[in-house]
matplotlib code that plots the C-alpha trace (Angstrom):
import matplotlib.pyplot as plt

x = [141.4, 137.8, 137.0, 134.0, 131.3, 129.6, 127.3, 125.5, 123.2, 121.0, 118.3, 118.1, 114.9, 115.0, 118.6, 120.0, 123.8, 126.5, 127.2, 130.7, 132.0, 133.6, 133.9, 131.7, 134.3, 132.6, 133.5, 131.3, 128.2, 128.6, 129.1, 126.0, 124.2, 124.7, 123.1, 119.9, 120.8, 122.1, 124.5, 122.9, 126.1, 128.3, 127.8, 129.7, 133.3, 135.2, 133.6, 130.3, 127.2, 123.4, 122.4, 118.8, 117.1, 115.8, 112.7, 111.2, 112.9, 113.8, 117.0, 119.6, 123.3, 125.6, 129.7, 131.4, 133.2, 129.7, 128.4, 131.8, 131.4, 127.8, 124.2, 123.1, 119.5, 117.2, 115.6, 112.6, 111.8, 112.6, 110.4, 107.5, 108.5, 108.4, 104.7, 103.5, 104.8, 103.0, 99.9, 99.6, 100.3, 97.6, 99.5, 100.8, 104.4, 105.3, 109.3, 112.2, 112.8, 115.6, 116.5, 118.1, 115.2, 112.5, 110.0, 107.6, 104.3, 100.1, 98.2, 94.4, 93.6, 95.2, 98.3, 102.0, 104.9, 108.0, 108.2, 110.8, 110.7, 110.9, 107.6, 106.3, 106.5, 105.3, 101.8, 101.2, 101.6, 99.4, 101.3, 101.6, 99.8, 101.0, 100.1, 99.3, 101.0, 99.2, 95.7, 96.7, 97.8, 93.9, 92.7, 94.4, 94.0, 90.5, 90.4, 92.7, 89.9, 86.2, 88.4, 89.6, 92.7, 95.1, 98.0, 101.1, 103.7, 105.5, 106.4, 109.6, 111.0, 110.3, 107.6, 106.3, 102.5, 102.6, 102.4, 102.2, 99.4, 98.4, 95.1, 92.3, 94.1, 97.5, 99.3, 101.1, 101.2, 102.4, 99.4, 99.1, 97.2, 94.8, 94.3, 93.5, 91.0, 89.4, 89.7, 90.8, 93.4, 92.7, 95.1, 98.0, 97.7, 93.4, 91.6, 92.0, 92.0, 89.3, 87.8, 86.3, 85.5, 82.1, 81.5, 78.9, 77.2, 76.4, 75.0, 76.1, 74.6, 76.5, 75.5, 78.3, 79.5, 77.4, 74.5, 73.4, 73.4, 75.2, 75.3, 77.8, 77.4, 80.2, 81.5, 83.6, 84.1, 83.1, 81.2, 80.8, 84.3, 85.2, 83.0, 83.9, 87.8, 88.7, 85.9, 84.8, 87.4, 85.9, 84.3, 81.4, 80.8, 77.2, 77.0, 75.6, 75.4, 71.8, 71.7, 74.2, 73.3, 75.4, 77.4, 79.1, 82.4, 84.2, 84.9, 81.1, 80.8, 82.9, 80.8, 77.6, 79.3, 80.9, 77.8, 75.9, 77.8, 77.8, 73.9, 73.8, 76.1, 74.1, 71.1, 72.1, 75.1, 74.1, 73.7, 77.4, 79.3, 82.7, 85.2, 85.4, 82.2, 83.3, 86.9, 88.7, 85.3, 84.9, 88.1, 87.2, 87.8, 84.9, 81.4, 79.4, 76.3, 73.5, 70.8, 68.0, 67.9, 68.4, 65.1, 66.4, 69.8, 67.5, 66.0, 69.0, 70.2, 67.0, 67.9, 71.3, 70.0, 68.2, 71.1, 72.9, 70.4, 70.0, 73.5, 74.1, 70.8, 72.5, 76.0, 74.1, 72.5, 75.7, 77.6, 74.6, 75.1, 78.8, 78.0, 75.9, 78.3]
y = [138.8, 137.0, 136.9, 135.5, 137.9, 137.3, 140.1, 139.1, 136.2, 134.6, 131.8, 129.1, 126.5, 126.5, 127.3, 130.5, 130.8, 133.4, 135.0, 134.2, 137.8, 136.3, 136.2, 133.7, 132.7, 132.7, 129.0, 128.2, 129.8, 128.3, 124.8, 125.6, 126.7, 123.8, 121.5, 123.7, 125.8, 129.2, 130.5, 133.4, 133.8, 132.0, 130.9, 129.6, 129.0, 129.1, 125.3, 126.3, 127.9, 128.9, 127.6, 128.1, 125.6, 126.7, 124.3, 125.0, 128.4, 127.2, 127.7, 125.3, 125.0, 123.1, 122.1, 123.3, 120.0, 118.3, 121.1, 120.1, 116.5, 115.7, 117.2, 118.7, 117.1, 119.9, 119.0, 120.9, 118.7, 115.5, 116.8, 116.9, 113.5, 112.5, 113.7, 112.3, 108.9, 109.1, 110.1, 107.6, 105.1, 106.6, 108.2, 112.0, 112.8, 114.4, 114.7, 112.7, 109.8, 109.3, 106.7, 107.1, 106.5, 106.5, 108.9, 109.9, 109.4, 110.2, 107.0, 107.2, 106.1, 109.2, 107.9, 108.7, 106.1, 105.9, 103.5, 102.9, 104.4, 101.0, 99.7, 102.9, 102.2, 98.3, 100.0, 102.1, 99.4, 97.7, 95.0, 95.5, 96.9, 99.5, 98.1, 100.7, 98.8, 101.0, 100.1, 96.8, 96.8, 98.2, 95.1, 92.7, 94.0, 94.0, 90.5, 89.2, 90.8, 89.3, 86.0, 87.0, 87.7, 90.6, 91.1, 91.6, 92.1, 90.4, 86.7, 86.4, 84.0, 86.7, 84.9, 87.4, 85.9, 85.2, 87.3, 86.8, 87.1, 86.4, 84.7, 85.9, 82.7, 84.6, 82.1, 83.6, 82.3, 82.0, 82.3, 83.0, 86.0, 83.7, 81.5, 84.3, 85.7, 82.1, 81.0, 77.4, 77.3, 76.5, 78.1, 76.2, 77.0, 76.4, 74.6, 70.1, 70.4, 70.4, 66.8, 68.3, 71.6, 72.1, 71.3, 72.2, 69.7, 71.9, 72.1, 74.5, 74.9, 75.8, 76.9, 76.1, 77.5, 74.3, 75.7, 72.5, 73.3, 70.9, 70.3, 70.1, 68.4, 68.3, 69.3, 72.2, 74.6, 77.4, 76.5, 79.9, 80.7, 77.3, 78.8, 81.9, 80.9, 77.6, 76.2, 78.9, 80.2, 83.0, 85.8, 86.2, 82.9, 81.6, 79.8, 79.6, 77.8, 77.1, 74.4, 74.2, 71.5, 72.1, 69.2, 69.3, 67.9, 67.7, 63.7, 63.4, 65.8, 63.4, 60.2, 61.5, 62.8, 59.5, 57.9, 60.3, 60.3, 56.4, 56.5, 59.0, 57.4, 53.9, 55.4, 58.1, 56.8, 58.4, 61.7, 61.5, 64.3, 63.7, 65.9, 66.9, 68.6, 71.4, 70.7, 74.7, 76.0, 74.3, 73.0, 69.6, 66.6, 64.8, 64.8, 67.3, 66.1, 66.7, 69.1, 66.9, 64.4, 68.0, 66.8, 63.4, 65.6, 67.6, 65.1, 62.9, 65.9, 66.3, 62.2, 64.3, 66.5, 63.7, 61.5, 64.4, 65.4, 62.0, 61.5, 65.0, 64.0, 60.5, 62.4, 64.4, 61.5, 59.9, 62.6, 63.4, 59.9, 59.9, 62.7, 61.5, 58.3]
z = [77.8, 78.0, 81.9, 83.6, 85.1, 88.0, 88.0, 84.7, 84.8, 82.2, 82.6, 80.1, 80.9, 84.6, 85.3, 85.8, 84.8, 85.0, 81.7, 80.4, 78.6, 75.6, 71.6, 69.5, 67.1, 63.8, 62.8, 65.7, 64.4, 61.1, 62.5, 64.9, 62.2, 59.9, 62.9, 62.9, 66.4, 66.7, 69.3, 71.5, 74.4, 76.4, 80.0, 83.2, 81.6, 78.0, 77.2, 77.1, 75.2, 74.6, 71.8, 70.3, 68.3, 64.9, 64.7, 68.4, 69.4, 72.7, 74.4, 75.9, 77.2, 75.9, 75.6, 72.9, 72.5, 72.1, 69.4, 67.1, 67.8, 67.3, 66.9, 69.9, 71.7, 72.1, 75.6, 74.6, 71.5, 73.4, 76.1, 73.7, 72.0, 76.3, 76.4, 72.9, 73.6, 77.1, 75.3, 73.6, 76.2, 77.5, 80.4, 81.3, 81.5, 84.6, 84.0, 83.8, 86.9, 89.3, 87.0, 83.0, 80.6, 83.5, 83.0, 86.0, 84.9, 85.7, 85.6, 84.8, 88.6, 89.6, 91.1, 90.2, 89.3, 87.3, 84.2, 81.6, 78.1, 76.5, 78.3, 77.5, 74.0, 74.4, 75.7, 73.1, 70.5, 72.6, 73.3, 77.3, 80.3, 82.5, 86.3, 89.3, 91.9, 94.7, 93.0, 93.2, 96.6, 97.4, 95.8, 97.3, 100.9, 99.6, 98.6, 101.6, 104.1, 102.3, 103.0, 106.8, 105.8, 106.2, 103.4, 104.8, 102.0, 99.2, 99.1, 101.5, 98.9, 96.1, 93.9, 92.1, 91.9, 95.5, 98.9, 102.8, 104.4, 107.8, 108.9, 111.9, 113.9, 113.6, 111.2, 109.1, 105.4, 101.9, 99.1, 95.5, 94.8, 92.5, 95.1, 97.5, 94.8, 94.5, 97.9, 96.7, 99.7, 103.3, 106.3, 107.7, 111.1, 111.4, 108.9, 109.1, 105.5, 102.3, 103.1, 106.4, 105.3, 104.8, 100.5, 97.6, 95.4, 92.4, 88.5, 85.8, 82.2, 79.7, 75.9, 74.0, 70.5, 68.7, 70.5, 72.6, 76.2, 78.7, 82.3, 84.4, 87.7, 90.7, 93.8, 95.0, 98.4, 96.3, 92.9, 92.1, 91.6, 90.4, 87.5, 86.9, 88.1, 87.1, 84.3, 81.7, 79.6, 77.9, 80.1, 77.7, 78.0, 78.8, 81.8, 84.7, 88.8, 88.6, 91.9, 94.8, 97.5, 100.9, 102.2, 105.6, 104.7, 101.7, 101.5, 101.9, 99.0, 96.8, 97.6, 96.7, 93.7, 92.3, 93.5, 91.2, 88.4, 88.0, 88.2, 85.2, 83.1, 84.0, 82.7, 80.2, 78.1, 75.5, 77.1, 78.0, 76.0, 73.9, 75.0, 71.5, 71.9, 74.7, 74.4, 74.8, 75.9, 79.4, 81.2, 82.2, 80.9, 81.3, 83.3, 81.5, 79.9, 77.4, 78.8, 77.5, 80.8, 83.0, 84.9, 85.6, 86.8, 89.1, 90.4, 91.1, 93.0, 95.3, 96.5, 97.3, 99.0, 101.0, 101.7, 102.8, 104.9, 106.7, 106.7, 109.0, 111.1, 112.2, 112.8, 115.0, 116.6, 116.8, 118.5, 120.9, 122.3, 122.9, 124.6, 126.8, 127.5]

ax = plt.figure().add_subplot(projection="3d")
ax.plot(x, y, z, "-o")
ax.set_aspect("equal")
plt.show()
């Protein structure tokens, strides 16, 4: 009578079983041998066997119902497959997640995570990115502190594109990570709003794909990343902040700016550019304009600088006196 036998053990992979002392019926081996395995013993109880894969020579364990019923997955060879897909993804596989078809993968930063096979194999036909969610948790503390900001966590109401942060005055407050980046966003709690913020008056050149160079005059908290944010739309792109004026408030900063605009456009029609010209290479709609009168621009921009100059000296003046009242 077949018995099972504690003191005889075999290890198969990483397991070690007891050996079950039993018969291979021959109609096993032949049906093992027509799905490529062979059967080397019998383990744990009567429903179960070693079976060794012909194409790798590794070892596994598997039911007996399963070997009848179907073909057998070699965890070996679908190890390997594990590791070539990851390669390729350009990833290492560290093993099989707590999850079904999560592997636990290396990212090239160094950190660990678990992804699904099917992203997996959306990376390596390049047709998705694989995100390290700790890297970007370093960047956006990074970006939430240049700002005076501290990142607390995800968005309460689940946003994906948003998180909560919480600002030197203590408020606490919702904010798109590209708004965070930009800085085009002011705190709930502190600031009175853009219009009294402190504002730029700036010029940009841009050379677009016809070759002519244009100007682009206008107003912004932060013309730099209105630029490189907001108004190029090709990284490679040629452009360019080549004058910022500083303007203590931001409704100022629109008055000289309409005031300026209506003095080009009364002087310069013609150097007025059709959207048609920059349309998909700048994203504006309008006020950009032919670098040919880029002197009369500058010096437009110098009687800015003036006004706004003036303008803060009799504020100061102003203030001075109800002070003294």
């Amino acid at each position: 009578m077949s018995q099972f036998n504690r003191r005889w053990t075999i290890t198969v992979g990483d397991q070690t079983y007891p050996i079950f002392d039993a018969e291979i019926p021959d109609i096993w081996q032949e049906i093992a041998e027509e799905k490529g395995f062979e059967i080397t013993g019998r383990v744990r109880d009567r429903f179960h066997l070693v079976l060794r894969h012909n194409d790798c020579g590794a070892e596994m364990v598997s039911k007996v119902f399963t070997l009848r019923t179907t073909i057998p997955v070699c965890p070996t060879c679908l190890d390997e497959r594990r590791r070539v897909l990851c390669a390729a993804a350009g990833v290492t596989y560290l093993g099989r997640g707590h999850h079904p078809n999560y592997f636990r993968i290396l990212l090239p930063c160094g950190h660990e995570t678990s992804r699904q096979q099917e992203l997996l194999e959306r990376v390596r036909l390049g047709s998705n990115e694989i995100r390290c969610e700790e890297c970007l948790g370093h960047r956006l503390r990074a970006e939430a502190r240049s700002r005076d900001w501290e990142l607390i966590g995800a968005d309460p109401q689940g946003e994906l594109n948003y998180r909560l942060y919480r600002h030197d005055c203590g408020h606490f407050q919702r904010v798109a990570v590209v708004n965070m980046l930009t800085g085009r966003f002011t705190c709930g709690g502190c600031s009175e709003g853009w219009t009294r913020d402190p504002s730029f008056i700036y010029a940009m050149r841009f050379v677009l794909t016809s070759g002519r160079e244009a100007i682009k005059v206008g107003f912004s908290r932060d013309p730099q990343s209105r630029l490189r944010h907001q108004l190029i739309t090709d990284r490679d792109q040629y452009a360019m902040l080549i004058r910022t004026i500083p303007i203590s408030t931001g409704r100022l900063a629109i008055i000289l700016e309409k005031k300026l605009h209506l003095r080009l456009r009364r002087r310069h029609p013609e150097a007025v550019l059709d959207r048609s010209e920059f349309g998909g290479e700048v994203r504006v709609v309008s006020e950009l304009y032919c670098a040919s009168i880029e002197t009369e621009i500058m010096r437009l921009l110098d009687d800015v600088e003036i006004w706004a100059k003036a303008i803060d000296r009799r504020r100061a003046r102003m203030a001075r006196r109800d002070q003294r009242r």
